[in-house]
Backbone as CSV, one residue per row, in Angstrom:
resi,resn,N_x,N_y,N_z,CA_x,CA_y,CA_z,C_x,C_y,C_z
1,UNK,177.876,-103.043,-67.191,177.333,-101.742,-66.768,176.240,-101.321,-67.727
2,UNK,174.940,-100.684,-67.063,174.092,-100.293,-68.254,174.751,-99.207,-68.605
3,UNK,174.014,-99.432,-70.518,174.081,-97.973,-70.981,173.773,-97.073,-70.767
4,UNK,174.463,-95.844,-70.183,173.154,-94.688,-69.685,173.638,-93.268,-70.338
5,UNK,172.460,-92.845,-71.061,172.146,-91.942,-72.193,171.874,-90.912,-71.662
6,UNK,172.754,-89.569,-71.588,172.573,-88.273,-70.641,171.526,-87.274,-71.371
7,UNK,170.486,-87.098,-71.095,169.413,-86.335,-71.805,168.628,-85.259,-71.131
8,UNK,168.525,-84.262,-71.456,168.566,-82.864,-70.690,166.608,-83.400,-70.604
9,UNK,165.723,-83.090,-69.561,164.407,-83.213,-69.373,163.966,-81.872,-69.374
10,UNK,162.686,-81.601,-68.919,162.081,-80.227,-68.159,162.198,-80.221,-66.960
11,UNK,162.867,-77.014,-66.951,162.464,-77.659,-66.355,162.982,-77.469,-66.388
12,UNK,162.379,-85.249,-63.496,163.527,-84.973,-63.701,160.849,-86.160,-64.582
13,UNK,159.563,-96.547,-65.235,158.269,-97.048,-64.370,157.938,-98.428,-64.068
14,UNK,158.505,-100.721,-63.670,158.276,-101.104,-63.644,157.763,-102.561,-62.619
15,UNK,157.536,-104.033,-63.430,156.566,-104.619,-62.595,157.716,-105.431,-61.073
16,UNK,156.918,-106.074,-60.571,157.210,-106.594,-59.629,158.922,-106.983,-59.383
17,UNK,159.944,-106.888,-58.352,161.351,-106.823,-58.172,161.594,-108.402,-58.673
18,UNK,160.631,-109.269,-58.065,161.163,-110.594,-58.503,160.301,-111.222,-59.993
19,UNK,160.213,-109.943,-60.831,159.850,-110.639,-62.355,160.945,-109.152,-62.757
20,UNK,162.058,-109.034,-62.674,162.637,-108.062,-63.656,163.121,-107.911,-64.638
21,UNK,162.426,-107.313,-65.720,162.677,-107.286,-67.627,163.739,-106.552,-67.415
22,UNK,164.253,-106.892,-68.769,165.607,-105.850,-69.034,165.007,-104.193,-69.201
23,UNK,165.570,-103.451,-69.246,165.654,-102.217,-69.122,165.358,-101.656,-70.364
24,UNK,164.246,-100.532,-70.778,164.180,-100.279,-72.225,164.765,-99.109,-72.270
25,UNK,165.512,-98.567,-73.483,165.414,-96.944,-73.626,164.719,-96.065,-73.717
26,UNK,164.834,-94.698,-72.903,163.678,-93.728,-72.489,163.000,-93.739,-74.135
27,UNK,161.386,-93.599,-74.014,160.804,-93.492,-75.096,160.839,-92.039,-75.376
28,UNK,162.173,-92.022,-76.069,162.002,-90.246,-77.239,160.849,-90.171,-77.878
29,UNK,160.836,-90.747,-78.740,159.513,-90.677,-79.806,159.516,-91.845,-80.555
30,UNK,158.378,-91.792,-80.455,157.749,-93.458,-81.306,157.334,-92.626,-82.689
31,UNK,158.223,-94.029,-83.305,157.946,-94.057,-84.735,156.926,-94.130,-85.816
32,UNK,155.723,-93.433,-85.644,154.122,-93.857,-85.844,154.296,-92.415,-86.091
33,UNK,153.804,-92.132,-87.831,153.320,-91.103,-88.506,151.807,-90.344,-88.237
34,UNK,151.178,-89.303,-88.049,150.253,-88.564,-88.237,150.297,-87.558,-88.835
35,UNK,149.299,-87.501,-89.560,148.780,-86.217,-89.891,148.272,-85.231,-88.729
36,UNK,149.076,-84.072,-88.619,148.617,-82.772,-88.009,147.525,-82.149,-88.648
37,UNK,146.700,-81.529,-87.258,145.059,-81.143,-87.614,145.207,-79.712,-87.777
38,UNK,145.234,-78.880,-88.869,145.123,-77.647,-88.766,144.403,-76.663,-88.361
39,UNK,142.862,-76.568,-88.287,142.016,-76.054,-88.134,141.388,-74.271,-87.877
40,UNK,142.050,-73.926,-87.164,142.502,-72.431,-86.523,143.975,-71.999,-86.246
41,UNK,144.217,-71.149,-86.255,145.298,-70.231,-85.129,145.393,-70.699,-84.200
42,UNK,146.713,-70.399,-83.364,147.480,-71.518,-82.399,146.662,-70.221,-80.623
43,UNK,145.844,-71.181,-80.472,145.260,-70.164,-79.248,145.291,-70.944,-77.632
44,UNK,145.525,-70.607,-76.873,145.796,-71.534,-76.201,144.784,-71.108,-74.427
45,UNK,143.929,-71.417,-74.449,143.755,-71.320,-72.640,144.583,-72.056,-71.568
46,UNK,144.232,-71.503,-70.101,144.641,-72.469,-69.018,144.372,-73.727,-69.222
47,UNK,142.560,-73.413,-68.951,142.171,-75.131,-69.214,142.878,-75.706,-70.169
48,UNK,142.858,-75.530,-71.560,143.297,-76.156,-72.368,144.669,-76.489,-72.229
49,UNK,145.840,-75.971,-71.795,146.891,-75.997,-71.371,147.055,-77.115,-70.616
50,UNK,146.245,-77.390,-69.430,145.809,-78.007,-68.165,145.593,-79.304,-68.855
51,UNK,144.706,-79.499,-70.290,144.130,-80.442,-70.129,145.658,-81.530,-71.266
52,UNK,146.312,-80.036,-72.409,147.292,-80.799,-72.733,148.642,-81.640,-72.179
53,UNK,148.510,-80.915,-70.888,150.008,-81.562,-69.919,149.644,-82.565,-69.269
54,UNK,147.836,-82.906,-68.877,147.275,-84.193,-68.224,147.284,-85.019,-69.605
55,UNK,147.120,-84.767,-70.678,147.430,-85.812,-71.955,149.412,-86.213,-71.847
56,UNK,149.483,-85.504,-71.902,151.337,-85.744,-71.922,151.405,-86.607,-71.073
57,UNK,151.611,-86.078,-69.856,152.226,-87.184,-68.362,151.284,-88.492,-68.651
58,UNK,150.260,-88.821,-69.037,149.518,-89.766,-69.254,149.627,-90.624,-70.594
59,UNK,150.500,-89.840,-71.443,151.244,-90.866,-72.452,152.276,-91.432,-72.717
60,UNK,153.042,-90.457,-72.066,154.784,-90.445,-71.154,154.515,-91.794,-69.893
61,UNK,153.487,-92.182,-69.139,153.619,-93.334,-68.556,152.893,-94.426,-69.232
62,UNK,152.395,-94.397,-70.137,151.947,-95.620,-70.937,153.194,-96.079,-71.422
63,UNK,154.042,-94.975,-72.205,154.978,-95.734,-73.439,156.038,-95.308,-72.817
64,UNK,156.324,-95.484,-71.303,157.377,-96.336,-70.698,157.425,-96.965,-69.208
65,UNK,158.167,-97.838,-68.995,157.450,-98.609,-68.039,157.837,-98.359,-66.753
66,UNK,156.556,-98.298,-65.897,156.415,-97.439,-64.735,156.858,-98.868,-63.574
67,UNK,157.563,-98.251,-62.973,158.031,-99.395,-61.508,156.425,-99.597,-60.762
68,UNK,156.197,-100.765,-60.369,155.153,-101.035,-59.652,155.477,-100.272,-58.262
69,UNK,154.138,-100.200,-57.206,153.867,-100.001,-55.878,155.052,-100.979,-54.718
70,UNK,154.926,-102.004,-55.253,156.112,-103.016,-54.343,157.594,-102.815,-55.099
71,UNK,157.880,-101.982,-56.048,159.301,-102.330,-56.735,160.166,-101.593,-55.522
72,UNK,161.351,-101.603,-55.485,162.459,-101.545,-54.520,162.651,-99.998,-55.249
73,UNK,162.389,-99.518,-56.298,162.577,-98.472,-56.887,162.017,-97.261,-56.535
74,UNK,160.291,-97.786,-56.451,159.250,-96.949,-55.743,159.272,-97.136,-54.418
75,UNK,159.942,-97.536,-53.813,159.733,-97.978,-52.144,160.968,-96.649,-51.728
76,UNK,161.717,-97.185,-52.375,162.472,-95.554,-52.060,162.899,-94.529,-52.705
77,UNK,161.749,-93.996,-53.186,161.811,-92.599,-54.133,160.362,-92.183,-52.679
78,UNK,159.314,-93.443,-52.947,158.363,-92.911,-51.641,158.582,-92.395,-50.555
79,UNK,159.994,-93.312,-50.051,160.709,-93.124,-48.565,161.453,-91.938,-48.625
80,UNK,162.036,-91.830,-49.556,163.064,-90.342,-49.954,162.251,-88.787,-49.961
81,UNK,161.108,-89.051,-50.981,160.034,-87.987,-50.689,158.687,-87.747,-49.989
82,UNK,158.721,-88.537,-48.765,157.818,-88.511,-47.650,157.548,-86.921,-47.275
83,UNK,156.262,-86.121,-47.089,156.339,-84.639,-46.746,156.847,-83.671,-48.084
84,UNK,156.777,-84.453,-48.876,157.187,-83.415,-50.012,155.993,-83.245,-50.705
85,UNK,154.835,-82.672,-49.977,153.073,-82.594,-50.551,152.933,-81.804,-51.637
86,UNK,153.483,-80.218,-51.964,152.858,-79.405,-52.641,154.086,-78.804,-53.267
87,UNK,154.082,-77.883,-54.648,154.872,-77.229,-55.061,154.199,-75.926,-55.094
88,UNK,154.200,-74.544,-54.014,153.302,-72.929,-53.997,152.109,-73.921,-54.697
89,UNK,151.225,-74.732,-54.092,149.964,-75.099,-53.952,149.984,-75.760,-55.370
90,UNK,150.402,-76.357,-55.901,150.562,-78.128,-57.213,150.691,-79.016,-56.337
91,UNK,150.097,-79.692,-56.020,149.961,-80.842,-55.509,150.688,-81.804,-56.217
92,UNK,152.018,-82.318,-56.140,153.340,-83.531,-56.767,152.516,-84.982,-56.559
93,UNK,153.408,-85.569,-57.465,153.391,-86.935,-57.523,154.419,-87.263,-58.163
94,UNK,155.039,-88.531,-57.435,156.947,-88.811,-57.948,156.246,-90.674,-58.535
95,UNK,157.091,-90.913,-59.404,156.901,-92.394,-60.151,157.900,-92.565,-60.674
96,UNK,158.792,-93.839,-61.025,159.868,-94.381,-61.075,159.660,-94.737,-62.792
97,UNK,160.330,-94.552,-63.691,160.237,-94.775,-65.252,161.691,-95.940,-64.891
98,UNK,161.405,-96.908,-65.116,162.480,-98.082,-65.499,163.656,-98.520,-66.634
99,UNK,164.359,-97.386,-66.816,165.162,-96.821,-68.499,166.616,-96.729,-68.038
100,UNK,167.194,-96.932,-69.002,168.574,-97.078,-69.273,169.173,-95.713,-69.063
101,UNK,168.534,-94.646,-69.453,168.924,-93.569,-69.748,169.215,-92.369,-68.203
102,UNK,169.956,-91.846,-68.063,170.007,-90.804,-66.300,169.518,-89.214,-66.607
103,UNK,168.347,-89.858,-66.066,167.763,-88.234,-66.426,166.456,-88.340,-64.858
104,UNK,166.149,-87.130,-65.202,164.603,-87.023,-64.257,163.900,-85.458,-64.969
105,UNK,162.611,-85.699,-64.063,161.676,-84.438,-64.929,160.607,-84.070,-64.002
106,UNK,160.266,-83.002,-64.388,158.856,-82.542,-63.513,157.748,-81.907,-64.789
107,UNK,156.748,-81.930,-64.687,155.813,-81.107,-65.486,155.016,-80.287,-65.018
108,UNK,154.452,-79.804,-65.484,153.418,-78.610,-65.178,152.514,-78.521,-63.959
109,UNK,151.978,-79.818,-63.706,150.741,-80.129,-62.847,151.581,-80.860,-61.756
110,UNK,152.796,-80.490,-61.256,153.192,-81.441,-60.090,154.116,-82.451,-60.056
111,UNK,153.939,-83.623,-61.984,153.958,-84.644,-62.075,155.759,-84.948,-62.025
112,UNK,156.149,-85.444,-60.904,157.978,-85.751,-61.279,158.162,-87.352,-61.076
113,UNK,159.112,-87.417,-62.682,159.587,-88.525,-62.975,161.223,-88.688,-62.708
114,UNK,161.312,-89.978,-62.089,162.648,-90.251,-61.582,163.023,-91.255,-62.632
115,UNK,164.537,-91.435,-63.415,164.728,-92.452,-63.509,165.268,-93.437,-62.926
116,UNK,165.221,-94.791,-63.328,165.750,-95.803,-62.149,167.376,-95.567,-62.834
117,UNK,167.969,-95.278,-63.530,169.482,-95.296,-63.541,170.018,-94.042,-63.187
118,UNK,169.110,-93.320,-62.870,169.704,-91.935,-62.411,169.655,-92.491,-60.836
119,UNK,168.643,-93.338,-60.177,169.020,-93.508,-58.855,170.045,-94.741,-58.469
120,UNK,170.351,-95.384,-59.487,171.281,-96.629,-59.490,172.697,-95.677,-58.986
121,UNK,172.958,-94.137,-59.553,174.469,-93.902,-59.328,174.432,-92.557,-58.491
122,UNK,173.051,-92.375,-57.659,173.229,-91.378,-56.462,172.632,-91.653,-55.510
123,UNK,173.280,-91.130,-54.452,172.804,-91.665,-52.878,171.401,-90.689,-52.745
124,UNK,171.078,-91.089,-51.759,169.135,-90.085,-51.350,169.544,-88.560,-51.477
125,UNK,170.531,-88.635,-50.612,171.097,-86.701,-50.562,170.971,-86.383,-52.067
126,UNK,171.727,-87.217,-52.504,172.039,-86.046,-54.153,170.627,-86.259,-55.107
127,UNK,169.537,-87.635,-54.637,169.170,-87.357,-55.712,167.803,-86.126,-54.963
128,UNK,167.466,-86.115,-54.065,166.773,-85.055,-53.279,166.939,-83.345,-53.988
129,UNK,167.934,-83.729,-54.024,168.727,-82.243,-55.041,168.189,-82.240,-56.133
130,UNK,168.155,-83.031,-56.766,168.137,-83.072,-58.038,165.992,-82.719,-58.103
131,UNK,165.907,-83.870,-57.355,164.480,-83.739,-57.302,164.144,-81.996,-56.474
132,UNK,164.356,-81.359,-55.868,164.417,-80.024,-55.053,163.942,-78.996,-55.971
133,UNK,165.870,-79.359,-57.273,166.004,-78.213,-58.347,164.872,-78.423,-59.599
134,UNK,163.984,-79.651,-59.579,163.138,-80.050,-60.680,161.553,-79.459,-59.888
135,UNK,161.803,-79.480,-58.649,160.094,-78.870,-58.336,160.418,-77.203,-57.970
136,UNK,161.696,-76.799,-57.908,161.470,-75.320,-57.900,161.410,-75.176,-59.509
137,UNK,161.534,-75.385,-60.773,161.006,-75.197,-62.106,159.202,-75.377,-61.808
138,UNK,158.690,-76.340,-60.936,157.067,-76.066,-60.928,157.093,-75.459,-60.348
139,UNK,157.312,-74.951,-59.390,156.402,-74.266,-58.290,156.863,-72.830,-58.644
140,UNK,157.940,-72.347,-59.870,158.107,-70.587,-60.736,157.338,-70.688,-61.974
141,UNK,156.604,-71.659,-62.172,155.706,-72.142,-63.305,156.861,-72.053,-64.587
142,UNK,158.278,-72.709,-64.706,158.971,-72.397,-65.409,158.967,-73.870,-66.565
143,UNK,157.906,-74.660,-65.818,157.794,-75.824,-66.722,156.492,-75.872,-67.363
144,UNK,155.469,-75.009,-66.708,154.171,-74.519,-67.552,154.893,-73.752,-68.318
145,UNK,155.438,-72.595,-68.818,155.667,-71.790,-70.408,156.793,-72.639,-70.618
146,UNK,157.499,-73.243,-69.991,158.466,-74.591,-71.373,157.412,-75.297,-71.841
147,UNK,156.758,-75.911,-71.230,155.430,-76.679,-71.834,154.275,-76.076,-73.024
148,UNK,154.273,-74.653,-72.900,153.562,-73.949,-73.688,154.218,-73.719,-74.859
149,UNK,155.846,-73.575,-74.777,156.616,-73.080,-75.962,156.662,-74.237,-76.924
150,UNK,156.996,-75.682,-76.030,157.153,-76.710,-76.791,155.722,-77.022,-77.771
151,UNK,154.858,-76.947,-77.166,153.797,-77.049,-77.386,153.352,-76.546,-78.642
152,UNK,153.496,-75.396,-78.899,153.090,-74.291,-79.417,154.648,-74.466,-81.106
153,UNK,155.730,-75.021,-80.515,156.538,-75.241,-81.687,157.041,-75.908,-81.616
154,UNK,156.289,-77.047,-81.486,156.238,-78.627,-81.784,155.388,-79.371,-82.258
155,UNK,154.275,-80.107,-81.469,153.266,-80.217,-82.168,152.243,-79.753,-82.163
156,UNK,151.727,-78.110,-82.149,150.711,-77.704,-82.501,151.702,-76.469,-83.154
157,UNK,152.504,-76.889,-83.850,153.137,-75.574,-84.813,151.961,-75.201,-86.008
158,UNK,151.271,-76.323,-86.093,150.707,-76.126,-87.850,149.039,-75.870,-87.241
159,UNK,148.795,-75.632,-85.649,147.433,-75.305,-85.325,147.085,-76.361,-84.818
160,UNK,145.684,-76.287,-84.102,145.037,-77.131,-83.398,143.192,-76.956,-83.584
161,UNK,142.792,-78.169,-83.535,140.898,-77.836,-83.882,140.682,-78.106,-82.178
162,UNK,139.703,-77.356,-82.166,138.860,-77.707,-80.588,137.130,-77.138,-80.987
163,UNK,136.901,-77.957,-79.591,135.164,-78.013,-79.885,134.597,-77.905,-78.410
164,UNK,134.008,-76.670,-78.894,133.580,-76.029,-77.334,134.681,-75.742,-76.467
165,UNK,135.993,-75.202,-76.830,137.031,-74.850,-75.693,138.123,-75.890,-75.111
166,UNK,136.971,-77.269,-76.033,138.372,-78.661,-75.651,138.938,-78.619,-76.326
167,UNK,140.421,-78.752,-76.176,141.676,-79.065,-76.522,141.226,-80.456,-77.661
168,UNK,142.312,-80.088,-78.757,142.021,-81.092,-79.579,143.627,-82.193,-79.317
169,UNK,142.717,-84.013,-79.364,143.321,-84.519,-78.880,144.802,-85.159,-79.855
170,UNK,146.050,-84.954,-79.315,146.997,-84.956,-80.007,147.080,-86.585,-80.452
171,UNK,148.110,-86.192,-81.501,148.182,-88.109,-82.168,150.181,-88.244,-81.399
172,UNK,149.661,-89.770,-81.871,151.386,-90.455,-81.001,152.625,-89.149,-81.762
173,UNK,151.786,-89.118,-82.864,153.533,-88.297,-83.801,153.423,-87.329,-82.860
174,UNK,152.539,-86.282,-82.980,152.665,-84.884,-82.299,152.699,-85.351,-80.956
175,UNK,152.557,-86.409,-79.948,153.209,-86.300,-78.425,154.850,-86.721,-78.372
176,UNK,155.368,-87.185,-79.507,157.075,-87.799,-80.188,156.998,-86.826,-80.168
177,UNK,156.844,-85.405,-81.092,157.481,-84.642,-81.065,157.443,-83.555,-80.341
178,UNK,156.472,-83.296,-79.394,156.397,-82.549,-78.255,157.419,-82.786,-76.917
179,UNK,157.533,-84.638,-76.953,158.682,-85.243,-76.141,160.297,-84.582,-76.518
180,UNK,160.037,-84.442,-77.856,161.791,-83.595,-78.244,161.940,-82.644,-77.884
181,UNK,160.919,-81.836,-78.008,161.286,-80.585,-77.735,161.159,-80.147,-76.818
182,UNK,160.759,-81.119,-75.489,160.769,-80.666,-74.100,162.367,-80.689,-73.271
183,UNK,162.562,-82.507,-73.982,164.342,-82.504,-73.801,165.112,-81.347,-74.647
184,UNK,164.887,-80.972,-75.305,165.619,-79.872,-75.923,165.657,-78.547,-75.655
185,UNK,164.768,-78.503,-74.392,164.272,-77.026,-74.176,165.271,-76.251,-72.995
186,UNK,165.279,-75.577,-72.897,166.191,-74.816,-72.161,165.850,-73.606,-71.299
187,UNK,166.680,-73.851,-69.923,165.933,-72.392,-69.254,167.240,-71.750,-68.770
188,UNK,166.825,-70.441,-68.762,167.830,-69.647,-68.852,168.575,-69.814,-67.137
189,UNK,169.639,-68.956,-66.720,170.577,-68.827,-65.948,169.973,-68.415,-64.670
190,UNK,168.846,-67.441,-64.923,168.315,-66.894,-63.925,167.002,-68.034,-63.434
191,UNK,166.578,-68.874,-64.660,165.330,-70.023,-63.849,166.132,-70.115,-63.265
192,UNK,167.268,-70.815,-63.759,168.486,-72.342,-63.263,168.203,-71.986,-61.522
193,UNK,169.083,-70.599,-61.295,169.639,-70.197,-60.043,168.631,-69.919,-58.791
194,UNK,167.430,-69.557,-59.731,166.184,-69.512,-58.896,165.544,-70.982,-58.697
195,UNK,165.541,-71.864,-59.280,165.372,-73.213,-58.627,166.159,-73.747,-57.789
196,UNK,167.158,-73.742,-58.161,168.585,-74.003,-57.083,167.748,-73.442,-55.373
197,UNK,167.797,-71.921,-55.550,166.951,-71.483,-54.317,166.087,-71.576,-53.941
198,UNK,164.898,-72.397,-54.399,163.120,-72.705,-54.469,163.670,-74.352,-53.567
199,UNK,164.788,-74.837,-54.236,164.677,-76.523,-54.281,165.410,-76.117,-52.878
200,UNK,166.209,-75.307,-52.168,167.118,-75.233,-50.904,166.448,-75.035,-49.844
201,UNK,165.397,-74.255,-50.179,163.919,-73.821,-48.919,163.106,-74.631,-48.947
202,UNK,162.664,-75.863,-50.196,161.426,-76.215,-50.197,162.090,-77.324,-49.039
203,UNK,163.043,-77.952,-49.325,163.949,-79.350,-48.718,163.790,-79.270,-47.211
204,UNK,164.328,-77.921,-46.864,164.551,-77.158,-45.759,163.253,-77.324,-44.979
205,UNK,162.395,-76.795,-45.332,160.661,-76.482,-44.753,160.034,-77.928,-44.744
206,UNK,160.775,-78.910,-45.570,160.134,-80.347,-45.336,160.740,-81.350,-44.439
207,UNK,161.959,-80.509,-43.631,162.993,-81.577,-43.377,163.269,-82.070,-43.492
208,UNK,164.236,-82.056,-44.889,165.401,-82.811,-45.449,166.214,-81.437,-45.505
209,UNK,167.090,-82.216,-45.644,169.095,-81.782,-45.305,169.108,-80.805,-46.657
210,UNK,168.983,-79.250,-46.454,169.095,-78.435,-47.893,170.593,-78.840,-48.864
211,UNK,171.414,-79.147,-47.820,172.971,-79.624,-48.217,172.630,-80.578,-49.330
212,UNK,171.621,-81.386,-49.802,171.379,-82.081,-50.824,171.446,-81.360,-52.383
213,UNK,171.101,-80.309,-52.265,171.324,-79.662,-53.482,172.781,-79.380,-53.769
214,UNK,173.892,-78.791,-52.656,175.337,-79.217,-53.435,175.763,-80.098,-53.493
215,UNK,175.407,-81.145,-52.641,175.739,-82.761,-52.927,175.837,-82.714,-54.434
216,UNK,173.825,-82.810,-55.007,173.549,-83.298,-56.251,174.779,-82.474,-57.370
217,UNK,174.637,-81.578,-57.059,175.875,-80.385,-58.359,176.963,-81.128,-58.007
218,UNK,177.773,-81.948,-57.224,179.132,-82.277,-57.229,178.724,-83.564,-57.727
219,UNK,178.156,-84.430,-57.517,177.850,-85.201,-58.137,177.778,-85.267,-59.828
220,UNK,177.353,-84.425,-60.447,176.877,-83.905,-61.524,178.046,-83.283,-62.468
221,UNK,178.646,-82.870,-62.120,180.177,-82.501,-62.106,181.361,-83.828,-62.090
222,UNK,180.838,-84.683,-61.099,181.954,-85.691,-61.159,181.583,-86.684,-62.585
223,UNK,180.199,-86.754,-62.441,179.747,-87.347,-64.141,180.376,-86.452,-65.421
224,UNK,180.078,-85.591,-65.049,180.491,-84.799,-66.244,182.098,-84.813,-66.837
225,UNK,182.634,-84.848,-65.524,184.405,-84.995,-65.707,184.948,-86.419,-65.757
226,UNK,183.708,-87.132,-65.619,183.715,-88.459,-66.104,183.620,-88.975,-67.250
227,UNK,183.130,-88.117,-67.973,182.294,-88.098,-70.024,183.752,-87.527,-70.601
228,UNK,184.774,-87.205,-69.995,186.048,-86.668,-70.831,186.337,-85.692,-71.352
229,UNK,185.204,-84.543,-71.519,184.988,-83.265,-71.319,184.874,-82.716,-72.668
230,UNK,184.493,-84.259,-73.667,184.380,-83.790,-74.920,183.200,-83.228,-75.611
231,UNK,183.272,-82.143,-76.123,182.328,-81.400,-76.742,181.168,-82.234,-77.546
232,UNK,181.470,-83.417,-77.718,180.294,-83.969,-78.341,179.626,-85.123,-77.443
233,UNK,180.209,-84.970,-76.220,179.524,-85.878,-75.519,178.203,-85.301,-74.993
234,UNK,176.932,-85.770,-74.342,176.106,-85.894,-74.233,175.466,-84.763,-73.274
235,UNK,176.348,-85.236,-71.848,176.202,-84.693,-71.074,177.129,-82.909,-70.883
236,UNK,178.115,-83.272,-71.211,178.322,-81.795,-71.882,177.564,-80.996,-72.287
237,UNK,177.048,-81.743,-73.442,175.848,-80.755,-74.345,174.659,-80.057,-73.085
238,UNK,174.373,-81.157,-72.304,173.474,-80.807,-71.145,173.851,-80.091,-70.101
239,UNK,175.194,-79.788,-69.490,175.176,-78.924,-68.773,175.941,-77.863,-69.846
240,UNK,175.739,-77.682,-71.276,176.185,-76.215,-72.128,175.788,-75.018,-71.611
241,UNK,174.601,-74.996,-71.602,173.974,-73.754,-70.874,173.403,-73.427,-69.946
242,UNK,173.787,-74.399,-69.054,173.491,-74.307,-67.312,174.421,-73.546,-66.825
243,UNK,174.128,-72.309,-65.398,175.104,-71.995,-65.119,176.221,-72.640,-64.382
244,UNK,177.488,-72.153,-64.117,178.408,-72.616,-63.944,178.634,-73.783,-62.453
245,UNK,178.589,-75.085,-62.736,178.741,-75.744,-61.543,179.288,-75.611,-60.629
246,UNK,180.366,-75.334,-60.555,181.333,-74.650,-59.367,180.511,-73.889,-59.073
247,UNK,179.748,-72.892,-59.608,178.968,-71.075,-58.660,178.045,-72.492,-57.802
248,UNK,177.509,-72.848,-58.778,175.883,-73.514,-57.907,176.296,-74.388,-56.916
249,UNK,177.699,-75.452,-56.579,178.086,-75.791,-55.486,178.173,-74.800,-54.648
250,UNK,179.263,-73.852,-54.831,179.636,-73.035,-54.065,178.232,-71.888,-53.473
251,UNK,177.280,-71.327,-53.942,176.336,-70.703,-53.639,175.794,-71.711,-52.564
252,UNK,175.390,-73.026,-52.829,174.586,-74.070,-52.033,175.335,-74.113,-50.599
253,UNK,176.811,-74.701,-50.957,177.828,-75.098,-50.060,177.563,-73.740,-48.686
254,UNK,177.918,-72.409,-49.266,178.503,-71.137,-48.324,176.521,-70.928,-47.756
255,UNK,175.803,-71.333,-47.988,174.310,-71.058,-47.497,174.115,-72.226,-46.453
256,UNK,173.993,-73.165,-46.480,173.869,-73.787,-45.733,175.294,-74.146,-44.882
257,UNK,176.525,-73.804,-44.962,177.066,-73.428,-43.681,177.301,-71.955,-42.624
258,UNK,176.268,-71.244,-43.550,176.346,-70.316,-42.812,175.282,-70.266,-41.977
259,UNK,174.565,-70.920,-42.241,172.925,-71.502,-41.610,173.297,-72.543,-40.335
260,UNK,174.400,-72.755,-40.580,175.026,-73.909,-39.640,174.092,-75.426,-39.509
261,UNK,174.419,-75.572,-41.002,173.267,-77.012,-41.276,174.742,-78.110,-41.423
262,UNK,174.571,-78.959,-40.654,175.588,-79.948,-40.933,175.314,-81.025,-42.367
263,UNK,176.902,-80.679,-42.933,176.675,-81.558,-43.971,176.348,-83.089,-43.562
264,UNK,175.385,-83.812,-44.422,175.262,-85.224,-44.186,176.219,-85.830,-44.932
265,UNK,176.360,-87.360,-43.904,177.618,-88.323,-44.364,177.720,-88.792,-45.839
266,UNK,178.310,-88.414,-46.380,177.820,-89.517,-47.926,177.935,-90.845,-48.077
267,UNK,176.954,-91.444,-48.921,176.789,-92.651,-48.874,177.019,-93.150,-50.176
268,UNK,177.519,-94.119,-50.562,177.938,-94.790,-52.177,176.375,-95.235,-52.591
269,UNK,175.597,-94.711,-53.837,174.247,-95.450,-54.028,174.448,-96.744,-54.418
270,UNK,173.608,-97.834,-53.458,173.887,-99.124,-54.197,173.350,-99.554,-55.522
């Protein structure tokens, strides 16, 4: 069985099916020292904002490896999110990261990352959910100011130089440690519950089955009561300050049967 490393994201990549490498661990942070550029006070525009989260997602798929166009990985994350065009006008894009670790992510500009072991142990329904509750965080811009906070006290804690209004360009250390503090970041009870409801309408309006979002929470729950419920396990730590799984089944569950949406069959993910 792979190892799989439960790691909270914001706020969820490889080559050809018949050349398949072993599996690397999600790249936390690479071990490559810089010096931080001090220059000014920590000031931040849109653009500049804009232009630091198109540096991120663009170093986040270099230094880990992205499933090709033909992988069995991307063939159905494509097939799964067919009609899923926009987040309140962000234009998405979904890509498969090839890692040991069960997580997924969205960023600022649209960009959502699936992992391939997070889809190894859920069927389309649950992971739809999962993907639902990660683009209602874009589309309340709740992963633009996580992105700004991390940003801002991580690696541009000690300041940033720019020239003419450009963003000054970060080194590997400061995108390592901007990567921590995005997994480390946290949104409160009221994002949580308001994505839950962003990800139940967006599903809904695209036609897919909204019932995917309590799927994904029971799912999520059965992992969790799977980890032994010990305080130092992983995934614990990750659902610490999420609200309560039972409410977010049960809120999902009593909405869409009162909508009279039939639950879909579940399926074992192969």
């Amino acid at each position: 069985m792979k190892n799989r490393v439960f790691l909270k994201a914001i706020v969820c990549l490889m080559c050809a099916v018949s050349s398949v490498p072993v599996m690397a661990q999600f790249n936390l942070k690479k071990a490559i020292s810089g010096a931080v550029k001090a220059t000014q006070a920590v000031t931040l525009t849109d653009e500049q904002m804009g232009e630091y989260v198109k540096e991120y997602i663009t170093w986040m798929d270099a230094n880990n490896q992205v499933c090709a166009d033909d992988n069995e990985y991307t063939i159905r994350l494509k097939k799964l999110t067919e009609g899923l065009g926009d987040a309140d006008g962000i234009p998405l894009n979904f890509k498969v990261y090839y890692v040991t670790d069960v997580n997924a992510f969205a960023c600022a500009d649209g960009s959502v990352r699936v992992f391939s072991s997070l889809m190894d142990i859920m069927s389309d329904e649950e992971l739809l959910g999962v993907i639902g509750h990660e683009i209602g965080h874009v589309a309340h811009r709740d992963s633009k100011k996580g992105f700004r906070t991390a940003l801002l006290t991580s690696a541009l804690k000690d300041g940033i130089s720019s020239q003419g209004g450009k963003a000054a360009t970060l080194t590997d250390s400061q995108l390592g440690d901007l990567t921590e503090a995005l997994v480390n970041a946290r949104y409160s009870q009221k994002q949580e519950c308001a994505a839950d409801d962003y990800g139940y309408e967006f599903l809904k309006k695209a036609g897919k089955n909204p019932w995917a979002m309590a799927l994904s929470f029971q799912k999520l729950k059965s992992l969790q009561e799977q980890s032994g419920g010990s305080s130092s396990s992983k995934l614990n730590q990750l659902f610490s300050t999420h609200p309560d799984l039972d409410l977010r089944i049960k809120r999902m569950e009593e909405r869409a049967t009162s909508e009279g949406i039939e639950k879909p069959v579940e399926k074992t993910a192969e």
